[in-house]
GUBARO-542864 format. One record per atom (N, C-alpha, C, O): x, z, y. Coordinates in steps of 0.02 Angstrom, whole numbers, plus 50000, padded with zeros to 5 digits. Layout:
GUBARO-542864
XZY
...
end
This chain:
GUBARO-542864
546264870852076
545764866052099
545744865952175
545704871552202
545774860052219
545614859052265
544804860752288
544374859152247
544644863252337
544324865252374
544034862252418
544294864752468
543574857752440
543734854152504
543254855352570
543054852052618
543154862952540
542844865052604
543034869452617
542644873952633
543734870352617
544334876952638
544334876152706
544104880252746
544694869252723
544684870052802
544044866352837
544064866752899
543624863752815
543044861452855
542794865852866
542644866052925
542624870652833
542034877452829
542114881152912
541764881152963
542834884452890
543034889552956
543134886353046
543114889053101
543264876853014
543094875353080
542434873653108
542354872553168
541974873553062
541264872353079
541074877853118
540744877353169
541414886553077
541154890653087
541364893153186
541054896453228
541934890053186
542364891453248
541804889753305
541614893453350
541584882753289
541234878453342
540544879253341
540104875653365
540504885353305
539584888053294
539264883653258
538744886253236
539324878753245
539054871953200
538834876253135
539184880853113
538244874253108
537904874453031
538034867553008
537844862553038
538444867552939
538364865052886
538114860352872
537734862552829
537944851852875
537334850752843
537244846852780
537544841652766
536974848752758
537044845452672
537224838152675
537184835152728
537394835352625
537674829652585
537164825152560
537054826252501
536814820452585
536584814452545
536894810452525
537104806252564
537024810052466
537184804452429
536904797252413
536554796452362
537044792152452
536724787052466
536884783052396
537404783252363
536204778752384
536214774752344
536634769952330
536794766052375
536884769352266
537284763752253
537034758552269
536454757752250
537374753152309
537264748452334
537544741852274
538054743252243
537314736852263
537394731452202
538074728152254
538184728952314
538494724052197
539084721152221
538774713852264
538374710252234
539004711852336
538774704852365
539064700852321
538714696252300
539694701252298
539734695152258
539694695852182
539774701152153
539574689952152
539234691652077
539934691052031
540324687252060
540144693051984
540464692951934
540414684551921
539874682651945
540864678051888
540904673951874
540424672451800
539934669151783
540864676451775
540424675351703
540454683451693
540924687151708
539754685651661
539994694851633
539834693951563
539514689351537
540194700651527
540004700451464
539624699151424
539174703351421
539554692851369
538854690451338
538244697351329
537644698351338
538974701851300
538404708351256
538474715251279
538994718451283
537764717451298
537714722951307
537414727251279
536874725651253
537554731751275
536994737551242
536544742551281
536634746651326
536164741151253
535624747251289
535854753751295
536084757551252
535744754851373
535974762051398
535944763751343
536364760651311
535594767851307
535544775151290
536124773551213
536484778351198
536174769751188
536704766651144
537444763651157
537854762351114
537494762851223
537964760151270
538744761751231
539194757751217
538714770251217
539264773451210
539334773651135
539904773751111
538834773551100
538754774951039
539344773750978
539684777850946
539324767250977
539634764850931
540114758750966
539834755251008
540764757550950
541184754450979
541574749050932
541984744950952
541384749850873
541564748050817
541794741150817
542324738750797
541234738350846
541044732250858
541444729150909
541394723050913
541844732250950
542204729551004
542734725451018
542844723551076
543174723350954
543534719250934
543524712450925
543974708150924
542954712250920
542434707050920
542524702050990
542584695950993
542524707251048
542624703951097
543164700851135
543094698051189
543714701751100
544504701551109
544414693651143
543894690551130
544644692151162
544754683751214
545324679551166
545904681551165
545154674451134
545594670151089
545704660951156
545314656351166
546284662151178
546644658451229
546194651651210
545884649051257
546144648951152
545814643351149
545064641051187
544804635551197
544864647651200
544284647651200
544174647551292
543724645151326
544604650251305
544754650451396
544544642651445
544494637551411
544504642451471
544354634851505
544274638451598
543934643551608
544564635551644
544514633751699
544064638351760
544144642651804
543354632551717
542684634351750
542194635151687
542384633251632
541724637251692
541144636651635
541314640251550
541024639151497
541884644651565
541874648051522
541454652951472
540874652451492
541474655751438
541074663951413
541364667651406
541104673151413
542194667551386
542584673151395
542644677651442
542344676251494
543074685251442
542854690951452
543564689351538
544144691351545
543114685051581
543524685951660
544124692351665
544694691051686
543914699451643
544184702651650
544784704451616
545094709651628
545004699551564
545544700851493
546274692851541
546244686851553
546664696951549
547234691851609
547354689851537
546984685051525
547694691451485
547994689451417
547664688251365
547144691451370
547664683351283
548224679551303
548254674751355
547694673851380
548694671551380
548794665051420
548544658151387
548774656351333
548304656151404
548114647151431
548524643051457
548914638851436
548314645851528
548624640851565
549164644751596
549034649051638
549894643051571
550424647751594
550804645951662
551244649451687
550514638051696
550674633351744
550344640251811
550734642151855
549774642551808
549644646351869
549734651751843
549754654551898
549804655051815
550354663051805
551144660351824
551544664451802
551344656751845
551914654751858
551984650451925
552504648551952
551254649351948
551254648452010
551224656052063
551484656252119
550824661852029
550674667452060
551554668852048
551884669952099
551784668952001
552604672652016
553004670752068
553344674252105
552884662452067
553274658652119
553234662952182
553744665352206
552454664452218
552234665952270
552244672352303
552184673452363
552374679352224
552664682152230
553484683652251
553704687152296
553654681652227
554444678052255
554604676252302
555124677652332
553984671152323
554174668452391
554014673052465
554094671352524
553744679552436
553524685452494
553804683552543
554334680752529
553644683952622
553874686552694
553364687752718
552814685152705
553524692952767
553074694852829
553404691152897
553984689452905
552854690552943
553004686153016
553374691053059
553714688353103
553384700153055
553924703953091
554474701853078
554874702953124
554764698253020
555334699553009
555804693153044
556424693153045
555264686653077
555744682553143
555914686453187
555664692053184
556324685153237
556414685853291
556074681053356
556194675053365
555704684553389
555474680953439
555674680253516
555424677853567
556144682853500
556344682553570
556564677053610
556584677753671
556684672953588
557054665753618
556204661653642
556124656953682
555834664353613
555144663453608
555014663853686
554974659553730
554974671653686
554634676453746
555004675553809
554734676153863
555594674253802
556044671753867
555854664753889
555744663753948
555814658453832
555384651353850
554924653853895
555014654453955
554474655053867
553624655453880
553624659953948
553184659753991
554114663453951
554044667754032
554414663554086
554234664054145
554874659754068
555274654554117
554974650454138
554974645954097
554554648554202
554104642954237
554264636854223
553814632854209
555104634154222
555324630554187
555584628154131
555954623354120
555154635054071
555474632654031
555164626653980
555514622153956
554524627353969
554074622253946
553564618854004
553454621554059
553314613553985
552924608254034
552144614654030
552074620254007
551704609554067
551064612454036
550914610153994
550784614153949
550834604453981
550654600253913
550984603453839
550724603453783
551584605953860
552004609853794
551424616953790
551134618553738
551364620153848
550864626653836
550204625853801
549904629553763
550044619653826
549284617253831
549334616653727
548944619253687
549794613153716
549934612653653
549824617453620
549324619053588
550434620653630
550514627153593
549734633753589
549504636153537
549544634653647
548724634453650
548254634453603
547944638753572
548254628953604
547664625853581
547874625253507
547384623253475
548384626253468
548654622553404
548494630853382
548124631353333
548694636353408
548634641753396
547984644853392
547814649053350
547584642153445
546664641553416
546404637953370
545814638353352
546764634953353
546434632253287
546594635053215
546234634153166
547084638053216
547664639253154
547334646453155
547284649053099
547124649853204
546974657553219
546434659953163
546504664853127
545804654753162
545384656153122
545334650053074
544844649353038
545904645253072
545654640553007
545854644652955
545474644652907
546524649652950
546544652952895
546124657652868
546104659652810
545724659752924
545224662952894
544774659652846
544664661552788
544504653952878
544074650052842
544254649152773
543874649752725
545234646752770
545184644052713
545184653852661
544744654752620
545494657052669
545204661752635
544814665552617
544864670252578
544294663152653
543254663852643
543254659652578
543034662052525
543554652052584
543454647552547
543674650852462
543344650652411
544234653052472
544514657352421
544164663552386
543894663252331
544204667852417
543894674352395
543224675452387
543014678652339
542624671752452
541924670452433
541824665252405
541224664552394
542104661652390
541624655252368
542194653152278
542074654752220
542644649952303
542974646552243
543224651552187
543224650552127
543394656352217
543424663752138
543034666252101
543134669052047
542474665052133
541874667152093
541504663152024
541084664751982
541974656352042
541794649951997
542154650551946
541964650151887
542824651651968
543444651851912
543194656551836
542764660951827
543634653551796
543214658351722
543844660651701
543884666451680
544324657251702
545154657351689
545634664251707
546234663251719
545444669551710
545784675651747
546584674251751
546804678951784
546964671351738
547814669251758
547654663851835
547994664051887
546994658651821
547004656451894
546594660551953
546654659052012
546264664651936
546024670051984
546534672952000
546574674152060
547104675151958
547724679051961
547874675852023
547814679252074
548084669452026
548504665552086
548114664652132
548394665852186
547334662252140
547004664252192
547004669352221
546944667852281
547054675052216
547224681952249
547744681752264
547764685152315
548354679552252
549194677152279
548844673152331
548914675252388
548464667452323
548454663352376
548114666852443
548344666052500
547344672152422
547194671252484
547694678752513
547844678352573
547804681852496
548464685152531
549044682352563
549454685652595
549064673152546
549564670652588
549114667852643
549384664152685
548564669152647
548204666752689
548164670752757
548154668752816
548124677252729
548044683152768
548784684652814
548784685352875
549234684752781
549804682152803
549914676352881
550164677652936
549624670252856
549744666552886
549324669652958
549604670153013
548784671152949
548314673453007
548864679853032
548994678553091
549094683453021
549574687153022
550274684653079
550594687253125
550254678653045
550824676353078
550794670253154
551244668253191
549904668753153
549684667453237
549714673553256
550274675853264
549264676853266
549374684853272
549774686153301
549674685153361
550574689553281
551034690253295
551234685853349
551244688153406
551394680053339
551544675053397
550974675653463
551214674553519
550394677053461
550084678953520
550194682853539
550214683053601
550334688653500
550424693853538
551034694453576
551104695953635
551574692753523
552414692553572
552614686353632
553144686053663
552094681953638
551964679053711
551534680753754
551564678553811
551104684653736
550704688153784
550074685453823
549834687153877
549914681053782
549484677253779
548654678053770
548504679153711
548284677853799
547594680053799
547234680853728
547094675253706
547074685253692
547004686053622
546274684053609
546024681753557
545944685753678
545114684653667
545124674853663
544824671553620
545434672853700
545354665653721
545844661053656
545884654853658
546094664153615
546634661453572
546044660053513
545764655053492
545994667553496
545434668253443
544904666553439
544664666453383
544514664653491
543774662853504
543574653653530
543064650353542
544314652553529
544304644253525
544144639053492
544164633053506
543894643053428
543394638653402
542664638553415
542254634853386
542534642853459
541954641853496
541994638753558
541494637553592
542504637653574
542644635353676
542824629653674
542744627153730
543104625053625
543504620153612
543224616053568
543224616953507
542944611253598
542434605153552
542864602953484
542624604553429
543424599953486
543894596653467
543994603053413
543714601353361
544174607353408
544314613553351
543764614953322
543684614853261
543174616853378
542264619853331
542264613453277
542244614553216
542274606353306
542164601353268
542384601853174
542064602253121
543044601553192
543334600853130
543104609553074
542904609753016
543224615253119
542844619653090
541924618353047
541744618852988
541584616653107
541084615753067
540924609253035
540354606853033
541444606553010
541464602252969
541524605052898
541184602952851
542104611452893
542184613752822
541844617652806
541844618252744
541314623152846
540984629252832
540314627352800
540014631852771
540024620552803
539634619852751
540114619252669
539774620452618
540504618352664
540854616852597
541314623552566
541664624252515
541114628352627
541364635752588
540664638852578
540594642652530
540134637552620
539124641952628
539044640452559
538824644852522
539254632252530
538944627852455
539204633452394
538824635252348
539904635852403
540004641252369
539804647252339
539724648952280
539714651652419
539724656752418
538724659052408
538554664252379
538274654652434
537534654252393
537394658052338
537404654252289
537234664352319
537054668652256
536774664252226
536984665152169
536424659752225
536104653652179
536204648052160
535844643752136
536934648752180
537634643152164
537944643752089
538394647852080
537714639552035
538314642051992
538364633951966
537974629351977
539114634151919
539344628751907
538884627751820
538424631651807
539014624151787
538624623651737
538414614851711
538464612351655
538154611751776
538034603251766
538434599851798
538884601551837
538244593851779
538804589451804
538684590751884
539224592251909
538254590651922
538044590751973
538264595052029
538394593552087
538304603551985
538554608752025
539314606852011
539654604252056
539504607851967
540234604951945
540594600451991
541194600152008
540034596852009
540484590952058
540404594652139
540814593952185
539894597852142
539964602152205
540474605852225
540664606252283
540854610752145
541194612652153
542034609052181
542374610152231
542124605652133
542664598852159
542474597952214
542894600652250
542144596052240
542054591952324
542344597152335
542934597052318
542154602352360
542254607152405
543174608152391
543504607252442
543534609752334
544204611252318
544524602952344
545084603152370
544334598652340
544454592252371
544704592652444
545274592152467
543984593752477
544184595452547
544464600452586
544554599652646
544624606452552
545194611552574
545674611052549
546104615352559
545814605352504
546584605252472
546824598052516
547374597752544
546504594552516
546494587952538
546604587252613
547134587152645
545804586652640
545824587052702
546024592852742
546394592552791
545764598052718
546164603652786
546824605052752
547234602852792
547124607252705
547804606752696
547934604152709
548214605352762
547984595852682
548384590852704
548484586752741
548914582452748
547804589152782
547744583652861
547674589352921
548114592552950
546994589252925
546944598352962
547634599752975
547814597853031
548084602552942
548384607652935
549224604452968
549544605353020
549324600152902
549804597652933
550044594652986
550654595152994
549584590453041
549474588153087
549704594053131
550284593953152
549344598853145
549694604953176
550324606653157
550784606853198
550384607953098
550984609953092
551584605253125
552024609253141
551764599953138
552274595653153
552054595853224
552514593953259
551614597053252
551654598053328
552314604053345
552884602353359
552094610653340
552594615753322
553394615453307
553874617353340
553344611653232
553884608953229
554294605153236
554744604053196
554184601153308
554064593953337
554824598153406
555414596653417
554324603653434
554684608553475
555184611753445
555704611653479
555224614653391
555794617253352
556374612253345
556964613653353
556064604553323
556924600153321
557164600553402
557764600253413
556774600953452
556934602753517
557204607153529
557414606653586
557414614653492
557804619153513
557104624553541
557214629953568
556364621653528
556024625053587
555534629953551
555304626253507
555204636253543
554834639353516
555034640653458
554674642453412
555674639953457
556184641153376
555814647053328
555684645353271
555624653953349
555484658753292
554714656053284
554624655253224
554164654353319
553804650953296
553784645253265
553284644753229
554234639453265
554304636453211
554584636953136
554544633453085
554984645053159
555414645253081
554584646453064
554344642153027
554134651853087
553354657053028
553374648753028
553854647252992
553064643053051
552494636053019
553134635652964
553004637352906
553964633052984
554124632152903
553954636652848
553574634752804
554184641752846
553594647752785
553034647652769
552764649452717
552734643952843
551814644552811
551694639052780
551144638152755
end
């Protein structure tokens, strides 16, 4: 048996220090709520009792749905919907990390007075303050708000693929700030300094808050459609407008020969 006050003890004792006991702090309740939890429970003191009955609860695929389920969130099998268990493999598959460009053709540009305009810096800038914390946002959108709705555990499966490609992507401004050498406070905090970026930011953070609300749940047509809006406008508008719009700036410079390892991370991302 491990011990684990073999070596704490004798160095306490070294430094004249006493001991001081251990409070064990209260369990604290989970911030975010379970989607759906188990219809049935049993009373503590019976909890363990009898199990007999537990078969009962087995998850029959028919019965699975999306959103607004009763099945047991926590049972991945059988399958439903085999379209996003096969999107999470894809994404698995499609793994990279942003170390693994080379940036150097990068860091030699960006240090050459002549090698980009200002307007190319000013670009690059500012496209990188925005991208710095939109991925954050959109994986708030993910992990606090839209997972918690899901009832489907194979599409929770791929939501957790997704917001890890999210984390990634933040990963991969990151990296590029750092290997140009570029002010990290002023990169990252540009959605507060920069009208034009706060804007479009606080445009979506009411439609991840509508989510993430402990007194948010899907159920009527009403919340239901709350829920859609919101997957609307992070699939829609900031993916597909937001997002892309930046992206072809970037890669605008790349058919140029210019910021090449930063344009290969936007093709990956």
């Amino acid at each position: 048996m491990l011990n684990w006050e073999e070596e704490v003890a004798p160095a306490l004792a070294k430094a004249g220090l006493a001991q001081q006991p251990v409070v064990a702090e209260p369990q604290r309740p989970q911030a975010d709520e379970v989607a759906i939890a188990l219809q049935v429970t049993a009373p503590a003191a019976t909890a363990s009792a009898d199990l007999s009955g537990g078969a009962a609860l087995r998850v029959n695929a028919a019965d699975k749905r999306v959103i607004n389920a009763k099945t047991d969130v926590n049972q991945l099998v059988p399958f439903k919907y085999k379209w996003a268990w096969e999107k999470y493999l894809a994404g698995c598959a499609n793994h990279w990390m942003p170390q693994e460009i080379n940036m150097n053709r990068d860091i030699a540009l960006w240090k050459d007075p002549n090698g980009l305009t200002e307007d190319e810096r000013r670009i690059i800038k500012r496209n990188l303050g925005f991208f710095t914390t939109a991925d954050s946002l959109a994986a708030n959108n993910i992990v606090l708000g839209t997972y918690r709705h899901i009832t489907a555990p194979e599409c929770r499966q791929y939501l957790l693929r997704q917001a890890f490609e999210e984390a990634i992507h933040t990963h991969a401004y990151q990296y590029i700030v750092e290997s140009l050498g570029l002010d990290q406070s002023e990169i990252f905090n540009a959605y507060n300094e920069i009208e034009s970026i706060r804007a479009k930011d606080q445009f979506l953070i009411p439609f991840i808050d509508v989510l993430t609300d402990p007194n948010f749940k899907t159920g009527t047509l009403e919340t239901d459609q709350i829920l859609l809006k919101s997957l609307i406008v992070f699939a829609c508008v900031m993916e597909g407008l937001f997002f892309y719009v930046g992206f072809t700036q970037i890669l605008a410079m790349g058919r140029q020969n210019k910021m090449t390892g930063a344009a290969e991370q936007y093709q990956y991302i």
